[in-house]
C-alpha positions in Angstrom: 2.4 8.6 -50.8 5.5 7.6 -48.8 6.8 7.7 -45.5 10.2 7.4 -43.6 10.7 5.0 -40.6 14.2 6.3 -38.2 16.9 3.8 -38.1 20.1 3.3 -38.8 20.0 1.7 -42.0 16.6 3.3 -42.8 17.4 7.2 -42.6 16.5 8.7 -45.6 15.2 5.5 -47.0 11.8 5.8 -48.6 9.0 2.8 -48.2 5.5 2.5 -49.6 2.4 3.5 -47.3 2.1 0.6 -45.4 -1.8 0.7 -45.4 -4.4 1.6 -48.5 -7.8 4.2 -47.6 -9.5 0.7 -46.7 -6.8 0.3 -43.6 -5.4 -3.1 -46.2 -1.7 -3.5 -46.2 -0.6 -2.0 -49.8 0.9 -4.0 -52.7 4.3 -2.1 -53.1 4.6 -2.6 -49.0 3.8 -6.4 -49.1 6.7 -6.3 -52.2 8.9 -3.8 -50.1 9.0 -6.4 -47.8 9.2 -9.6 -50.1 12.3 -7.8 -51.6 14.1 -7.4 -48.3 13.4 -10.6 -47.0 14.8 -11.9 -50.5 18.1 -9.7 -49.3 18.4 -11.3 -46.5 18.1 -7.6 -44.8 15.9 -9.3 -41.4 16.8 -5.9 -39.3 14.6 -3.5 -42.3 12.0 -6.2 -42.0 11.8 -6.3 -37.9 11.7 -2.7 -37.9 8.6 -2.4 -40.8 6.7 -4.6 -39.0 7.1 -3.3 -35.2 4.2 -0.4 -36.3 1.7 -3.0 -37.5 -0.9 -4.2 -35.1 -1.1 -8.1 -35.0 -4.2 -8.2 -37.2 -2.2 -6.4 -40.1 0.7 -8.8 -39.4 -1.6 -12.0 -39.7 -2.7 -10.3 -42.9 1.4 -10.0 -44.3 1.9 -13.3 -43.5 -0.9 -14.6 -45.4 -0.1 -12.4 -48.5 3.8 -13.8 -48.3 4.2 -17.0 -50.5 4.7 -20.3 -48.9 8.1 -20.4 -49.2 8.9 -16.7 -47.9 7.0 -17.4 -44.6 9.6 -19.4 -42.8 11.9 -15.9 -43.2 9.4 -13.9 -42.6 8.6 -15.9 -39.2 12.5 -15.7 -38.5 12.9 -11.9 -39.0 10.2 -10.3 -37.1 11.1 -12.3 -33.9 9.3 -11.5 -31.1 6.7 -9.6 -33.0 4.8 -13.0 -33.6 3.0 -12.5 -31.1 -0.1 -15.3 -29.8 -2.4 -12.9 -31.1 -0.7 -12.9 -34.2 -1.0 -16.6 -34.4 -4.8 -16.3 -33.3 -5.6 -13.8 -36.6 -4.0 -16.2 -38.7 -5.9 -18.3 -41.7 -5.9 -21.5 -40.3 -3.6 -22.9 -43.7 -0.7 -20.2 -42.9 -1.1 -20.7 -39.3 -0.2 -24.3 -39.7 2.6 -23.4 -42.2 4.0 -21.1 -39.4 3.7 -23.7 -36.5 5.8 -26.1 -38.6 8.6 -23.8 -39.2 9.3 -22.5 -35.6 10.5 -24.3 -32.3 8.4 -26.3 -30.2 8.8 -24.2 -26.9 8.1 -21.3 -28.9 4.4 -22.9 -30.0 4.3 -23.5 -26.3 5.1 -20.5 -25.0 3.0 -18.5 -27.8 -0.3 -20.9 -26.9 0.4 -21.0 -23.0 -0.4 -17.1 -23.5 -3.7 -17.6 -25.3 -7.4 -18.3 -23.8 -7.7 -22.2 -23.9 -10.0 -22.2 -27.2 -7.5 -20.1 -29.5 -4.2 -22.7 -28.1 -6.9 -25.1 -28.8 -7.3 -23.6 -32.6 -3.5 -24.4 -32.7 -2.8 -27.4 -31.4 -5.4 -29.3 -32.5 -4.3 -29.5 -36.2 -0.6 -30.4 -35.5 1.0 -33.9 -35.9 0.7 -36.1 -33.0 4.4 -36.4 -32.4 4.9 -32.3 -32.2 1.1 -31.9 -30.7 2.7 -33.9 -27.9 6.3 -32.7 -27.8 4.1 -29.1 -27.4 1.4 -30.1 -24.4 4.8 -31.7 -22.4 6.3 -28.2 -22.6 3.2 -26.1 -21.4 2.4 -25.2 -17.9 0.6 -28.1 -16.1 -2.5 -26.2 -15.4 -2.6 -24.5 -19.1 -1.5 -28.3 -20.5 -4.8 -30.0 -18.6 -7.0 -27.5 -20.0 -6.1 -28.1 -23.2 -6.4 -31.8 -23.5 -9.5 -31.0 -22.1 -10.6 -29.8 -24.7 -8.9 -31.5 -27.2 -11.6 -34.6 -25.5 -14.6 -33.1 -27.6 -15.3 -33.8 -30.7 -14.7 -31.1 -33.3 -16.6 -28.2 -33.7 -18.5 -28.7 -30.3 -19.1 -26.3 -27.1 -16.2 -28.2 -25.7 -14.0 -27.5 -28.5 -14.5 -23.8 -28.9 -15.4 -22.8 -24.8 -13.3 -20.7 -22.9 -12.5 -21.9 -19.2 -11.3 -18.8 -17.6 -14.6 -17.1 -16.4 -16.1 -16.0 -13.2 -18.3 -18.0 -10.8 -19.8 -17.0 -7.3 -22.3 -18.9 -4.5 -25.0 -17.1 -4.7 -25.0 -16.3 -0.7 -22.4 -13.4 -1.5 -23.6 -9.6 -1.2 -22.9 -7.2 -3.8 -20.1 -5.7 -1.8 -18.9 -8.7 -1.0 -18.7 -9.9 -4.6 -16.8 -6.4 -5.7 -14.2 -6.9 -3.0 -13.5 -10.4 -4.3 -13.2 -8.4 -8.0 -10.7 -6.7 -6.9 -8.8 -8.2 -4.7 -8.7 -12.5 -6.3 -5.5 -11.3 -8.7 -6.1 -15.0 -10.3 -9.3 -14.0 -12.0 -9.2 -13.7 -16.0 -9.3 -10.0 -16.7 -12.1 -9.7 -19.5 -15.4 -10.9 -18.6 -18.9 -9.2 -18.9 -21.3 -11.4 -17.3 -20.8 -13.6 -13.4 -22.0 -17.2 -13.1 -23.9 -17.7 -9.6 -23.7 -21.5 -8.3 -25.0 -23.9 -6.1 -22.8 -25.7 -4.0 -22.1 -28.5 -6.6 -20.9 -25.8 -9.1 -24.5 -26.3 -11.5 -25.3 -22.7 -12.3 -28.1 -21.6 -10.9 -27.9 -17.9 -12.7 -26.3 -15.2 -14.1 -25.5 -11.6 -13.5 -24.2 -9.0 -16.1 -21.2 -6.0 -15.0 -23.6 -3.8 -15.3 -26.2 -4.9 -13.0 -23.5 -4.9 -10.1 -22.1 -2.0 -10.9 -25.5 -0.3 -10.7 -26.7 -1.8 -7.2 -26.2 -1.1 -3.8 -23.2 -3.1 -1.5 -25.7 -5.1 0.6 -27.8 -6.5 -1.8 -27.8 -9.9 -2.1 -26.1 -11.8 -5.6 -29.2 -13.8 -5.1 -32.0 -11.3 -5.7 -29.7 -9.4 -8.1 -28.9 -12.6 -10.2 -31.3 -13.4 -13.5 -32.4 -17.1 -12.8 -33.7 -18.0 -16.1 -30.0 -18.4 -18.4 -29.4 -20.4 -21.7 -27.4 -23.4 -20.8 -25.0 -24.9 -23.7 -24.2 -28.6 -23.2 -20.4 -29.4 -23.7 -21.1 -31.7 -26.7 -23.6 -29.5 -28.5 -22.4 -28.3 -32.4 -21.2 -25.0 -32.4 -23.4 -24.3 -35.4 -26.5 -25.3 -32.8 -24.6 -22.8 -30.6 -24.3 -19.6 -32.9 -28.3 -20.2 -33.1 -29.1 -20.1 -29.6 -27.0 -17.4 -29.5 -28.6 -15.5 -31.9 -32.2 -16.8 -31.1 -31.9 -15.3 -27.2 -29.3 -12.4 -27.9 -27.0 -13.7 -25.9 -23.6 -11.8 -24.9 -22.2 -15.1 -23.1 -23.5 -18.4 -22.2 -22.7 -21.2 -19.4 -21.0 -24.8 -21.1 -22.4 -27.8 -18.5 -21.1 -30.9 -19.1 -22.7 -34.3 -18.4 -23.7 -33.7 -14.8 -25.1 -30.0 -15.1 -21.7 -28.9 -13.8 -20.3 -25.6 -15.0 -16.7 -25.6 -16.8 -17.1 -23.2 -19.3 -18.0 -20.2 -21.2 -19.0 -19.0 -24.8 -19.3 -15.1 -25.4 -20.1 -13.5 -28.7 -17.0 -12.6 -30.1 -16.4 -16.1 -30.4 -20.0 -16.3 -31.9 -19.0 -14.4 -34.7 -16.1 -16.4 -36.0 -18.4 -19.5 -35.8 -21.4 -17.9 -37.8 -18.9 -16.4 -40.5 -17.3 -19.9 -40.6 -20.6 -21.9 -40.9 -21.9 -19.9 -43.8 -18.5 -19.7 -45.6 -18.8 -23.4 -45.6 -22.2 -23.9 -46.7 -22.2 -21.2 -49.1 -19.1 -23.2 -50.7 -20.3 -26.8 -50.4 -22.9 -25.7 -52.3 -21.1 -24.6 -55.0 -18.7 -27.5 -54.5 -15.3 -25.7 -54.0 -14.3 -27.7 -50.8 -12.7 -25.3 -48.2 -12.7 -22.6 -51.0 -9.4 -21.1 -49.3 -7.2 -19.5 -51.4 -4.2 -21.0 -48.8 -5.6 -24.7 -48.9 -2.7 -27.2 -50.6 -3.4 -27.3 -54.2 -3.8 -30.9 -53.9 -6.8 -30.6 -51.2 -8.4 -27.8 -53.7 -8.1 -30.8 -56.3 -9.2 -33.9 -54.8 -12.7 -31.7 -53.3 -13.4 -29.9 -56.7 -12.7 -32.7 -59.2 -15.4 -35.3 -57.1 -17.4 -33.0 -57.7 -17.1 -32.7 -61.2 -17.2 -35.7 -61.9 -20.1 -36.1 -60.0 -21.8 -33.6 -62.3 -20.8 -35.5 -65.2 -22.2 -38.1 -64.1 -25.4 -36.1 -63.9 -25.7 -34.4 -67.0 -24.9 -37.4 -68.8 -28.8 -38.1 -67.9 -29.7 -34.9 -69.3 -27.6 -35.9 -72.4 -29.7 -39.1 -72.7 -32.9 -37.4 -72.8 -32.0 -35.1 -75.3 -30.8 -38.2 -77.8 -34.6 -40.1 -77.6 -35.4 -36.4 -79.6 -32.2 -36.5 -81.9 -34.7 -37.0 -84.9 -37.1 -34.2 -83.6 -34.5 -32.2 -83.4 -33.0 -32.8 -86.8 -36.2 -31.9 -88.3 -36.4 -28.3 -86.1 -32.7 -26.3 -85.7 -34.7 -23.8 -83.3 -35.5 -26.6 -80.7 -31.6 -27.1 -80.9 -31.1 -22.9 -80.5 -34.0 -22.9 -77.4 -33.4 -25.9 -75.4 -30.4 -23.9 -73.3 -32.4 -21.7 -72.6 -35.0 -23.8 -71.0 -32.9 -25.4 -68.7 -30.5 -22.2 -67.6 -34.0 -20.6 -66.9 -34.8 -24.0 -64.7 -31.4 -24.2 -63.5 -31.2 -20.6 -61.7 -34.7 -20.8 -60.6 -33.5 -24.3 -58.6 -30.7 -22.5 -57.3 -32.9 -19.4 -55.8 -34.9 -21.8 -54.2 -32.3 -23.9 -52.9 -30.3 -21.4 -51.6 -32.8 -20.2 -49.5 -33.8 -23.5 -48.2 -30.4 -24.3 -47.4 -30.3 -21.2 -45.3 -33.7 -21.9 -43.9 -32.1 -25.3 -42.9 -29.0 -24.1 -41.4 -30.9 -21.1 -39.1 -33.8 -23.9 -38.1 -36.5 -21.3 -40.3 -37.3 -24.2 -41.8 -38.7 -27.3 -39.3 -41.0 -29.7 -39.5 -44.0 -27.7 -38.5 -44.0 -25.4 -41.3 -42.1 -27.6 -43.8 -45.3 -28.2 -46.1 -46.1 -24.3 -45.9 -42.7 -23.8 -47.2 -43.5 -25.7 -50.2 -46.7 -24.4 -51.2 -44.9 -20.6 -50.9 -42.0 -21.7 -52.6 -44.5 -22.8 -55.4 -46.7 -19.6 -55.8 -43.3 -17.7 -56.5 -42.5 -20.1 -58.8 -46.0 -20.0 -60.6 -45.2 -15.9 -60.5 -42.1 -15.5 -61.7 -42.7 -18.5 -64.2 -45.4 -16.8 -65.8 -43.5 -13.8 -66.3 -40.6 -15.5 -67.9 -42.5 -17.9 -69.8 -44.6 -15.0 -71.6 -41.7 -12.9 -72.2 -39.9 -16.1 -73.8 -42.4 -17.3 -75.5 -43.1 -14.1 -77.2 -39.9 -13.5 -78.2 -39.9 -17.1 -79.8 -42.9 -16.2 -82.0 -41.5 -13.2 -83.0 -37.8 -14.3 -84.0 -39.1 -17.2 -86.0 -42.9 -16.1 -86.7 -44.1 -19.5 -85.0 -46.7 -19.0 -82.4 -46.7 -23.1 -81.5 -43.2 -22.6 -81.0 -43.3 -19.6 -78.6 -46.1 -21.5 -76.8 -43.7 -24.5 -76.7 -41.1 -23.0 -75.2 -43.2 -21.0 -72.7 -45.0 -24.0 -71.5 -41.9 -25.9 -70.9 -40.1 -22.7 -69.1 -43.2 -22.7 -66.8 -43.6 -26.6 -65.9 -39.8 -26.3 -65.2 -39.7 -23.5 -63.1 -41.9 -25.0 -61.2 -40.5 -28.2 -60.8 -37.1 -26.7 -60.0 -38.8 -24.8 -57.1 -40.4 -27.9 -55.9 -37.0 -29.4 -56.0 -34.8 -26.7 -54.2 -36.6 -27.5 -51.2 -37.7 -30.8 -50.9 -34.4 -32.4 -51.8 -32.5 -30.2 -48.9 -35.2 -31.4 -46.8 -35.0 -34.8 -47.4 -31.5 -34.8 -47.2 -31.7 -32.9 -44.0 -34.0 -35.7 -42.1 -31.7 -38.2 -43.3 -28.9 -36.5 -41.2 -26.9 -35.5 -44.3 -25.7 -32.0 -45.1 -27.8 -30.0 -47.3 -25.2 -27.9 -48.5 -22.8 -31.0 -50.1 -25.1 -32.5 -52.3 -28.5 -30.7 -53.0 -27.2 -28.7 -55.6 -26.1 -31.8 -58.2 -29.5 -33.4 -57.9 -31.9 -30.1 -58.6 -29.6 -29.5 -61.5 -30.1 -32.8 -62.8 -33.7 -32.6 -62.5 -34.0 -29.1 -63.7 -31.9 -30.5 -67.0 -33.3 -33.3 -68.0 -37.2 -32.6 -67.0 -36.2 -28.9 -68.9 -35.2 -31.2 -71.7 -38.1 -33.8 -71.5 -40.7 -31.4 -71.3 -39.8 -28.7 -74.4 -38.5 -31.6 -76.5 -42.1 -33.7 -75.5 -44.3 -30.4 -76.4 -42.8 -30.4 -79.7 -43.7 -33.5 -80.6 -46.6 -33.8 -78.8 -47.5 -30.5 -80.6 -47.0 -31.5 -84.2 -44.3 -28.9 -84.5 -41.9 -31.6 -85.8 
């Protein structure tokens, strides 16, 4: 499938289809363009990319090598737009901000809501960072060092200031003449902030509502006192859950002194929750920022720590398994069934520890119900144990016509199911009441356990059993 874009050096010039059933940007576009910009032909590029909506420019920008982006950034012009910038992965967004002007990052961020210029600035060097805030309207520049005060990944960091806030002495009419007629409001809000006279919010009233209600009712009997209040230094993760918890469409940011200054709604929710479990989901597995964009030297330096670390780890395994070298000698088939053992223990640790990390991260899993965990966590390990364990051990009899061996090997497939159950919570436990992420380390020490206890126990019912 082609199609034909007017122009004057494009008449009768055939390109790709530009997007794929899926509504992706198609290989042979993505080369269509790579070749161009490799010509040097910038006016064929500009005039490709004016149909694309910003999301599907974000999208060509991150399938463009590094070293084609600069041209790319050059040719399309005015079509990087802030929204553009705002779709970006964060990697090529910073590869972009490098390459162009100063007062063009200024004049793309001034256009944003203060937490996307925020997404921006925030990563550049300090020089440019502050060759970029000097060029920025005063009142957009203030906001953003605002924000830029918080730490990371807090309300602060990620609230929006432009929102809506009325005294709660207003009528309805009154508050729908101010609507229309304040031309300084922001223009996409869903929810108004009623408060006191020292700006602490005292409720909240949804479009909707207003819409619905007659002129001379009062904001105050409209209004829903009872609101979720975010404090400016709470972590956004601890934001997407109250979020989620109340079904919240927006919330009020207060900072020290109960004041209002900001607001989250749940589009910006979304990004947060997709980013928190992206990042668990791959400290768990140890691949860093696991972004196919992140510096190959970042990729590096996060994935070999943490293979060394498992090294480390296995090399106790390792010494477990050389107290039975003679055992072993004497038996090949403890040699053939040992892997076996600890794969089994190994996946069963990582059920369970996946789904105590998520516990963890969605507060399922408190105090209060901690020890309950446990005890289920182990009953589904006793199950599914059981199951494997008689499956595997008959299948070891019958291979080698041994029943002590098939009950070996069962036994120690059961004890270490267990055990790795036992250890995919409690170690993401304990590591989570000693203030340290879950995600980063839990999975090295359950499959050091579920190793060398797989190990210990098969290779000690052998012996133990007379089988060697």
């Amino acid at each position: 499938m082609t199609s034909k874009i007017a122009g004057p050096e494009l008449i009768n010039s055939e390109i790709p289809a530009t997007l794929d059933d899926d509504d992706r940007l198609t290989r042979e576009f993505i080369g269509h363009v790579l070749d161009l910009l490799e010509a040097g032909d910038t006016k064929q590029v500009y005039d490709l990319v004016v149909p694309l909506r910003n999301e599907d420019v974000a999208d060509l920008f991150e399938a463009t090598p590094s070293d084609d982006r600069r041209a790319l950034a050059f040719a399309i012009d005015d079509q990087l737009t802030p929204e553009v910038l705002a779709e970006t992965n964060d990697y090529v967004r910073e590869e972009i901000v490098d390459v162009i002007p100063n007062e063009q990052v200024a004049e793309l961020t001034g256009q944003l809501e203060t937490d996307d210029a925020v997404a921006i600035i925030e990563d550049m060097e300090e020089p440019e960072q502050a060759d970029v805030l000097a060029k920025l309207d005063p009142e957009d520049r203030a906001a953003i060092e605002d924000a830029l005060s918080y730490p990371e990944e807090s309300a602060g960091r990620i609230m929006q200031r432009e929102l809506v806030a009325v005294p709660q002495h207003m009528s309805v009419g009154q508050l729908i003449d101010y609507l229309r007629d304040d031309q300084d409001l922001t223009h996409e809000f869903w929810e108004i902030f009623v408060v006191d006279p020292a700006f602490k919010p005292v409720g909240t009233c949804r479009l909707s509502w207003l819409m619905r209600s007659d002129r001379d009712v009062q904001v105050s009997d409209l209004m829903q006192s009872e609101q979720t209040l975010i404090s400016v230094e709470m972590d956004q993760e601890e934001v997407a859950l109250r979020f989620q918890k109340y079904e919240l469409i927006s919330a009020a940011v207060t900072n020290e002194d109960g004041r209002l200054v900001g607001v989250i709604t749940a589009d910006d929710i979304v990004h947060i929750v997709q980013e928190e479990a992206d990042e668990d989901i791959l400290r768990l597995s140890g691949a860093g920022e696991g972004d196919i964009n992140e510096p190959l030297a970042d990729s590096y330096k996060s994935r070999v720590l943490w293979l060394i670390t498992n090294l480390g780890t296995a090399l106790v395994a390792s010494f477990v398994i050389a107290q039975f070298g003679a055992a072993i000698q004497t038996l090949v088939a403890l040699a053939v069934l040992m892997p076996i053992v600890a794969s089994i223990g190994g996946n069963a640790g990582t059920q369970t520890l996946a789904v105590t990390v998520r516990a963890l991260a969605t507060d399922q899993l408190t105090e209060a119900n901690t020890g309950r965990t446990i005890w289920r966590e182990i009953r589904v390990a006793m199950l599914t144990g059981l199951t494997v364990a008689i499956l595997a051990g008959l299948g070891a009899w019958a291979f080698y016509s041994n029943p002590a061996l098939g009950a070996v090997i069962a036994g120690a497939i059961l004890f270490n199911i267990l055990i790795a159950a036992s250890s995919g919570v409690i170690i993401p436990v304990i590591l989570d009441r000693l203030k340290q992420d879950p995600a980063v380390s839990s999975s090295i020490f359950v499959t050091m356990i579920t190793d060398s206890m797989g190990f210990l126990i098969f290779l000690g019912l052998a012996v133990a059993s007379g089988l060697v």
